[in-house]
C-alpha positions as CSV (number, residue, x, y, z in Angstrom):
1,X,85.7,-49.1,156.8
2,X,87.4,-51.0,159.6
3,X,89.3,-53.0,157.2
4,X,90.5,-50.2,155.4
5,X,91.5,-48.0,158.2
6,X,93.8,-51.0,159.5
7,X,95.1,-51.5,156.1
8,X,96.2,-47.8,155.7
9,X,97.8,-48.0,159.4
10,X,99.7,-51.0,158.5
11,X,100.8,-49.2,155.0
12,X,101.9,-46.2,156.9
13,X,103.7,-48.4,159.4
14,X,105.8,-50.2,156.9
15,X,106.4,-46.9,154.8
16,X,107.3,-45.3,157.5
17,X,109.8,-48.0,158.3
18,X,111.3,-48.3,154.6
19,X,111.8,-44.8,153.5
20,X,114.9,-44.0,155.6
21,X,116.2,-46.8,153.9
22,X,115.2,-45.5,150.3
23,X,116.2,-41.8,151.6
24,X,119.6,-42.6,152.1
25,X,120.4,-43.8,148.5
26,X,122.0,-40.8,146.3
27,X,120.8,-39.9,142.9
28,X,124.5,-40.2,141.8
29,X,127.8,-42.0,143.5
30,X,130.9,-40.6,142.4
31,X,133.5,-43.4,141.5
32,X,137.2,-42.4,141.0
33,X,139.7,-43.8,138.2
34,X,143.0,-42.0,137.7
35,X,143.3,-42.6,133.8
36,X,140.6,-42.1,130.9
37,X,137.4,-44.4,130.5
38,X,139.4,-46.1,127.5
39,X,142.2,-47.8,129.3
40,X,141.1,-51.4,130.6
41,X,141.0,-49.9,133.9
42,X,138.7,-47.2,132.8
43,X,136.3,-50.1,130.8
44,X,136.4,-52.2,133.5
45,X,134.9,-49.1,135.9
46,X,132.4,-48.2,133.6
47,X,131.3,-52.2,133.1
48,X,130.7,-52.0,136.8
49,X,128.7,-48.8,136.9
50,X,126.7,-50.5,133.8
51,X,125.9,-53.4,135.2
52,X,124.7,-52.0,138.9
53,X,122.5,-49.6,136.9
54,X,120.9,-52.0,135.1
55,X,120.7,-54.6,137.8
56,X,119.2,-52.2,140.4
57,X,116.6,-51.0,137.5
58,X,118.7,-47.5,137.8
59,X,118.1,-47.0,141.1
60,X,122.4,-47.2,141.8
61,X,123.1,-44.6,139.3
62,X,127.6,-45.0,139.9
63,X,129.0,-42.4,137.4
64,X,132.4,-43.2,136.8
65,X,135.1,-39.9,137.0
66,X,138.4,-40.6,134.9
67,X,141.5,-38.5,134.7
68,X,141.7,-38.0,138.6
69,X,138.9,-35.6,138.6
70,X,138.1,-36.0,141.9
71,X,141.3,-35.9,143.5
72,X,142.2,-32.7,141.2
73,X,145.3,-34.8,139.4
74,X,146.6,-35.5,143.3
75,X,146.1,-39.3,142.7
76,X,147.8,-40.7,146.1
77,X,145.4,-38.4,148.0
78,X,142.9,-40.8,146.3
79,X,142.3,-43.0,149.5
80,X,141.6,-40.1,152.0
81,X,139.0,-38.2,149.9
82,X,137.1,-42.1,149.9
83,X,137.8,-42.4,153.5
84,X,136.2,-38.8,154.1
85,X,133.2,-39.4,152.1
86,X,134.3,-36.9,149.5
87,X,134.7,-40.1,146.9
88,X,131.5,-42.8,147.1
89,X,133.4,-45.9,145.1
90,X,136.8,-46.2,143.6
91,X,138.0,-48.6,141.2
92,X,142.1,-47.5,142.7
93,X,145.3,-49.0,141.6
94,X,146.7,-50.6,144.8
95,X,150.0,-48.1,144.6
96,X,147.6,-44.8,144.9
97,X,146.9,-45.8,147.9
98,X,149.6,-47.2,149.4
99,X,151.2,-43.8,150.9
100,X,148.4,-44.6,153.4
101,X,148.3,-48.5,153.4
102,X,152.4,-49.7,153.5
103,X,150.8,-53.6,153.0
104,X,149.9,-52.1,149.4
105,X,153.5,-52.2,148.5
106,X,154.0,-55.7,148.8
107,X,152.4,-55.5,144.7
108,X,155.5,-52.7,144.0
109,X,158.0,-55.0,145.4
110,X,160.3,-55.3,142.2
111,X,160.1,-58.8,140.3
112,X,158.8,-59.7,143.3
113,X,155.9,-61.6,141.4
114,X,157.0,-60.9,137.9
115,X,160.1,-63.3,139.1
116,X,158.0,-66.5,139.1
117,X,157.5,-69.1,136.6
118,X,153.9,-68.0,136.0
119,X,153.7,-64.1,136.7
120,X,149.6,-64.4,136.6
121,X,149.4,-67.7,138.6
122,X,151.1,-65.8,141.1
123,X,149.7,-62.9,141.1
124,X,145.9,-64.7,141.4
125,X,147.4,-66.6,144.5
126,X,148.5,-63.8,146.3
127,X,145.1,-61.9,145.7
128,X,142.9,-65.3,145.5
129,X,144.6,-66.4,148.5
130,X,145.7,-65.6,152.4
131,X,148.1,-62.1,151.6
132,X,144.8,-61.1,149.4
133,X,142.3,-61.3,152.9
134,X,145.1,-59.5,155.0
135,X,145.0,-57.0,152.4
136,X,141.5,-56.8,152.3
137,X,141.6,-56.4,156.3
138,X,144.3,-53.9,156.0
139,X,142.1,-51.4,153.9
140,X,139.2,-51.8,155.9
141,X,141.0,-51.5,159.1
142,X,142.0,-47.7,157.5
143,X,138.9,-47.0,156.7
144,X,137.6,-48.6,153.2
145,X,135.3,-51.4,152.4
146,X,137.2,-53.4,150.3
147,X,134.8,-55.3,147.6
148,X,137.3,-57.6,145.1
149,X,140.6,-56.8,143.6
150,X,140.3,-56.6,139.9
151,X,143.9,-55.4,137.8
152,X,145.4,-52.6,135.8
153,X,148.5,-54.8,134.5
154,X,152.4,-55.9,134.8
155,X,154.4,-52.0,134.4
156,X,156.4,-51.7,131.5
157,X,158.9,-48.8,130.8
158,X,159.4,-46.6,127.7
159,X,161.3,-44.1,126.5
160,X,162.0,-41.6,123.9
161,X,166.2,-42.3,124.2
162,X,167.3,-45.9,123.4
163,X,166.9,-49.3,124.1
164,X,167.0,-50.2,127.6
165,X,168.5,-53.8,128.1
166,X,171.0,-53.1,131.4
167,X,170.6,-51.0,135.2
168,X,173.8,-49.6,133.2
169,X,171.0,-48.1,130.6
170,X,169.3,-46.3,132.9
171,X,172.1,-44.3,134.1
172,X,170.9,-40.8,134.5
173,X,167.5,-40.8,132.5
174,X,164.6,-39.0,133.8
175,X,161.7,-41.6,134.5
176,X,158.2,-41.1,135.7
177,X,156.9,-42.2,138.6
178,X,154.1,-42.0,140.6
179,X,154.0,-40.5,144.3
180,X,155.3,-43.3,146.0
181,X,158.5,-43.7,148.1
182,X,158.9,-47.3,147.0
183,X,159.6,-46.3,143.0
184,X,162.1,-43.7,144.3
185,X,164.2,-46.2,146.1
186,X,163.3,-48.5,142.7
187,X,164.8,-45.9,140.0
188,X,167.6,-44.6,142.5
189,X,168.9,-48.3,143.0
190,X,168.9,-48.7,139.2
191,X,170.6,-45.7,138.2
192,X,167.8,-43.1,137.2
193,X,166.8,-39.9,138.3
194,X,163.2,-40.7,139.5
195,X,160.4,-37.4,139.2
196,X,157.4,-38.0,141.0
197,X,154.6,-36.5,138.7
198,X,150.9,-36.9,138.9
199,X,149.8,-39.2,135.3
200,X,147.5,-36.0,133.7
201,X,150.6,-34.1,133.7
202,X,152.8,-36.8,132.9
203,X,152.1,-36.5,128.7
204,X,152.5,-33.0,128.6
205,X,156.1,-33.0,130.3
206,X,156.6,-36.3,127.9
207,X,155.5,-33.5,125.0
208,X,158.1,-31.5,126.1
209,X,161.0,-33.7,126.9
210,X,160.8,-32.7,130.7
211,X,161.0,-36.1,130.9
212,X,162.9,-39.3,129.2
213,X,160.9,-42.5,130.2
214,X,158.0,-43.4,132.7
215,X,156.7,-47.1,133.7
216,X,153.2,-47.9,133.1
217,X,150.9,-51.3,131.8
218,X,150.8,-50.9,128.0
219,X,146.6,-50.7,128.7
220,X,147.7,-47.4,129.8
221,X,150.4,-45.8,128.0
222,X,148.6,-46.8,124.5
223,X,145.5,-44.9,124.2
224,X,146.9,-41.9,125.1
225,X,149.3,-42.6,122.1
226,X,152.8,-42.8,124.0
227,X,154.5,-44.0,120.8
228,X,154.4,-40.6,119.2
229,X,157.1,-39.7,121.7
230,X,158.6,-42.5,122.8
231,X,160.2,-45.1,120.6
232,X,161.5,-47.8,123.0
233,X,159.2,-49.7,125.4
234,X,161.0,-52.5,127.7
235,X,158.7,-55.5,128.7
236,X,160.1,-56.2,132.1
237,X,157.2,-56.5,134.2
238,X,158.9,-55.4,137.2
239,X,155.9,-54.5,139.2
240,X,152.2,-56.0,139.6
241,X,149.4,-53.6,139.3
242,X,146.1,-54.7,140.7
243,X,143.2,-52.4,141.2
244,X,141.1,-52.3,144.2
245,X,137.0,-52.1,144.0
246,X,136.2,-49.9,147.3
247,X,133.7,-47.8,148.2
248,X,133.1,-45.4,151.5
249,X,132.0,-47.4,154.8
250,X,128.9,-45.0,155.3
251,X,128.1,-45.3,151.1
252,X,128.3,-49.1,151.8
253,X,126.4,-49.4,154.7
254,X,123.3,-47.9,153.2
255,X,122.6,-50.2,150.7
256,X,120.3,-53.0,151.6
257,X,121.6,-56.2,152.2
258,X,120.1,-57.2,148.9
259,X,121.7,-54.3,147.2
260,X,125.2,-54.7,148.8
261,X,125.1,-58.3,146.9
262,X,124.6,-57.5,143.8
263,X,127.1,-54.8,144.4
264,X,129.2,-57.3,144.9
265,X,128.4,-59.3,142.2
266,X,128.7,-56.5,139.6
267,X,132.2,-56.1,141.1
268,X,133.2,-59.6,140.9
269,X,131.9,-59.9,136.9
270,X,133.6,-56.1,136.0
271,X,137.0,-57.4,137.8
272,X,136.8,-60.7,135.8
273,X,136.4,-58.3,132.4
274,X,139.3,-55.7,133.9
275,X,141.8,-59.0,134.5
276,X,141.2,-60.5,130.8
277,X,141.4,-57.1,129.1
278,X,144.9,-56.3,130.7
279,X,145.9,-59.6,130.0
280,X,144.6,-60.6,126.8
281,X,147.5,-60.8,123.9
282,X,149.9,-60.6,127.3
283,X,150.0,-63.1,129.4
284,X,152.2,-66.3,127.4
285,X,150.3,-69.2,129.6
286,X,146.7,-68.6,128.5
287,X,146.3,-70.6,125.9
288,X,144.0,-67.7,124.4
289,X,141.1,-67.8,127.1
290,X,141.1,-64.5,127.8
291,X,140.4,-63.6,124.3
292,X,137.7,-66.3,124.2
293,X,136.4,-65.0,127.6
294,X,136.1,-61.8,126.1
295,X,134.6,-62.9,123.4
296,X,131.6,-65.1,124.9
297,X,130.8,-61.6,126.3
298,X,130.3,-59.9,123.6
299,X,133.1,-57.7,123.9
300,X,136.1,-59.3,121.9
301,X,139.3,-56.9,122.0
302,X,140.4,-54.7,119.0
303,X,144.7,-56.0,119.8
304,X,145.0,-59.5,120.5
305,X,148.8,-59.0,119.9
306,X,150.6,-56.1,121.7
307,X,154.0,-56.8,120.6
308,X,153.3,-56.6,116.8
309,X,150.4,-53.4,117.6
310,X,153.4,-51.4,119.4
311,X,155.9,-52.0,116.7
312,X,153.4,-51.2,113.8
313,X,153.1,-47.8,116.0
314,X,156.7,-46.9,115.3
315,X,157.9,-48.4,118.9
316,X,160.7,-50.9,119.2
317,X,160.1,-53.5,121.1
318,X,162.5,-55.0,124.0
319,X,161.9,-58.3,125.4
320,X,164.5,-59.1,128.2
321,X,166.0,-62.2,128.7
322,X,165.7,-64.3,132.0
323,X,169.6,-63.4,132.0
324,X,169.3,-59.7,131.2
325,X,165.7,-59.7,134.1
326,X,168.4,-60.7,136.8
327,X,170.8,-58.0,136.1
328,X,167.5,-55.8,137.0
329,X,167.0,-58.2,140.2
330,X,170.6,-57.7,141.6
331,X,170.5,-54.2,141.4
332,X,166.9,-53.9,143.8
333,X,167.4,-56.6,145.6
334,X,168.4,-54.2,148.5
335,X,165.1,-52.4,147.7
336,X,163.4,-55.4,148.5
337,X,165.3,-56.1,151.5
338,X,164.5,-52.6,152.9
339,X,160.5,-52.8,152.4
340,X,160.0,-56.3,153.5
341,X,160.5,-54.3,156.7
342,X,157.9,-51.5,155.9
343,X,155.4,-54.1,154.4
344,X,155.4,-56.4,157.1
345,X,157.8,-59.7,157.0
346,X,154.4,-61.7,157.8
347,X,152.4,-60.5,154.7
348,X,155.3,-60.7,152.8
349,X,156.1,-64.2,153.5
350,X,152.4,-65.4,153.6
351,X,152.5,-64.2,149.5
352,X,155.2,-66.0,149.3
353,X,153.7,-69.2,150.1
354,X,150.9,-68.2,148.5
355,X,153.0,-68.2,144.9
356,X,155.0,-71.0,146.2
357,X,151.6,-72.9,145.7
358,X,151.2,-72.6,142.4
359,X,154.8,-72.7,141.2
């Protein structure tokens, strides 16, 4: 009876000592995405909600919220409502929440990375390398535990008018863009009249020729069937797009340590699956591993050629010419020259050297 009375103490004891632990974790976390569950951004979240689920047994049930839900369509206000406790994990594009992290502009910097040799070499160096850890430091140092960067794509343009070959082009066409200051200076410098417009009203004004163009990865302007109303897209990739996996500082510091690592890990694979998807049948220096990569996983992709997909749609395809990319370069050059300043000239010269060592 001794025996069992100590047993039951010691029971109690270490009960008592776990459940706070086991009380804090949620029945749901809310993560945010700005477009729909289809995009490779969207698959990519939901792969990471998947595999914490079934790693953790379904004990971390992460439900994935597409379309700006939880920001109400006010996507740059996306980083506060995380900070605040509001949103539990994010799977963010780096520009939605740069309005309250500048250093997240050094991505937006026109051909900034898309003006290397290798665009995705360079972009894997910046966030592989030391720009990527200031980054990191810069978003927790506001207020969000940064996990791993994973990527929504290179931003094309299209639009329902003409060809766009030349700044000239551009002249006085309505484009797009998201909340940022940086795309303003971008579109003004090349001509444009830039409209700042949340993305879930951005294909109703498209509907109804509010607007002529906007900029956005093809992984995202696709599936919501952009070549009904706009013929012309221009691959320029003038701007890098990565995502950011984040989640609250509170949320985080729940978890086990046990439980933050597998976190982790689940972030790691989903970002690997996010990277191949937006650049499978994209990115020229491959050599068709992404495709393969996808396919060892069981989850080959449906367009393996985007090029030939977007012109079957009824789209006409521009690829520009190094010559005709530099026309683009001149004209933002003083863009560049202007948010070096806001970014920080240190981060912006450690990515730098960062792509320099890959070139």
């Amino acid at each position: 009876m001794k025996r069992f009375t100590i047993a039951m103490a010691v029971f109690v004891m270490v009960f008592s000592l776990c459940s706070p632990l086991f009380a804090a974790y949620k029945s749901e976390y809310k993560l945010d995405i700005v477009p729909s569950i289809t995009s490779g951004w969207g698959m990519g979240a939901q792969y990471f909600t998947d595999l914490v689920r079934e790693r953790s047994n379904g004990r971390i049930n992460i439900k994935v919220y597409p379309n700006s839900q939880l920001t109400t369509g006010k996507q740059t206000n996306a980083f506060m409502l995380l900070r605040n406790g509001t949103i539990d994990f994010a799977c963010q594009s780096t520009i939605n929440y740069s309005p309250q992290i500048p250093q997240l502009n050094l991505f937006a910097l026109p051909f900034f990375v898309a003006g290397q040799p290798d665009r995705y070499k360079a972009l894997d160096a910046i966030t592989d390398g030391k720009a990527g850890q200031l980054i990191a430091k810069a978003i927790e140092d506001k207020g969000g535990k940064f996990i791993c960067f994973g990527e929504n794509g290179f931003r094309e343009l299209t639009n329902s008018k003409k060809d766009i070959r030349t700044p000239d082009d551009l002249n006085g066409m309505v484009i797009r863009v998201v909340g940022s200051p940086l795309f303003l200076d971008i579109f003004t410098a090349l001509g444009a009249n830039p409209l700042t417009m949340a993305w879930s009203d951005t294909m109703s004004a498209i509907q109804q020729s509010v607007i002529d163009g906007q900029e956005n990865p093809v992984s995202i302007f696709y599936p919501v069937k952009i070549f009904e109303y706009h013929k012309h897209v221009t691959n320029w990739h003038y701007i890098a797009d990565p995502t950011l996996f984040v989640a609250n500082p509170k949320v985080w510091a729940s978890f086990t340590p046990s439980d933050q690592e597998m976190i982790t890990a689940a972030a790691l694979e989903a970002a690997k699956y996010q990277k191949a998807l937006t650049r499978a049948g994209l990115d020229e220096n491959d050599g068709g591993k992404n495709v393969d990569y996808l396919k060892s996983i069981g989850k080959a992709p449906e367009i393996t050629d985007w090029d030939a997909e977007l012109t079957r749609s009824g789209m006409t395809v521009t690829n520009l010419t190094p010559q005709e990319i530099k026309l683009f370069v001149d004209k933002t050059r003083p863009v560049i020259d202007m948010w070096r300043i806001k970014i920080g000239e240190s981060l912006v010269k450690t990515a730098e050297e960062d792509m320099a060592s890959v070139r």
